[in-house]
N, C-alpha and C positions, 0 to 999 in steps of 0.2 A: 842856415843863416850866413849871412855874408859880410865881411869889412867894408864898412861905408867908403864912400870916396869925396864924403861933405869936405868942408874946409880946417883948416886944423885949428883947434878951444884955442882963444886965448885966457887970459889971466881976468878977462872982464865976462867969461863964464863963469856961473857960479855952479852950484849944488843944487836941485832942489829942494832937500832935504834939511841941508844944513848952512849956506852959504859960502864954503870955502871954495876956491877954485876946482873947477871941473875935469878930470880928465877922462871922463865916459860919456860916452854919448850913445843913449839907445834910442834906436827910429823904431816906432809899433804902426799899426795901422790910425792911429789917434792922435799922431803927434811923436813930439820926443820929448825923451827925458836925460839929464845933465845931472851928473855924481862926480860926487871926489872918489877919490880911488875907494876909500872904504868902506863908504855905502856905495857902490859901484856892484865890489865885491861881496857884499852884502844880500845885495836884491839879484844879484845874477841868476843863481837858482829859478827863483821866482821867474825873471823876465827874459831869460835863452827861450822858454817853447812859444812863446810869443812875439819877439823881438822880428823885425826885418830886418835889421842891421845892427850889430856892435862895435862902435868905432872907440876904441880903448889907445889912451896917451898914456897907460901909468908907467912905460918906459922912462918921460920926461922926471919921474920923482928919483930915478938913479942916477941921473948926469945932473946933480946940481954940488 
């Protein structure tokens, strides 16, 4: 699996899960899907042996 090089979440991505701002973003063969860090963290398990790409922002939650 590999770091995407899509464009960087802003603040008007959301969750799918839960609506909070997004900082993951997994590309599958079906689409993608957009997490806040802790369901991110959550489903990773789940979604690494499937995933084409993990583009992870949750660095952005330490510099605030």
């Amino acid at each position: 699996m590999e770091t995407s090089s899509l464009p960087t979440l802003t603040a008007s991505d959301r969750c799918d899960i839960c609506g909070a701002q997004a900082y993951i973003r997994v590309e599958l063969a079906t689409g993608e899907l957009l997490f806040c860090g802790h369901h991110g963290n959550e489903k990773r398990e789940a979604l690494e042996p499937i995933a084409i790409a993990w583009h992870d922002e949750t660095e952005k939650l330490l510099s605030r």
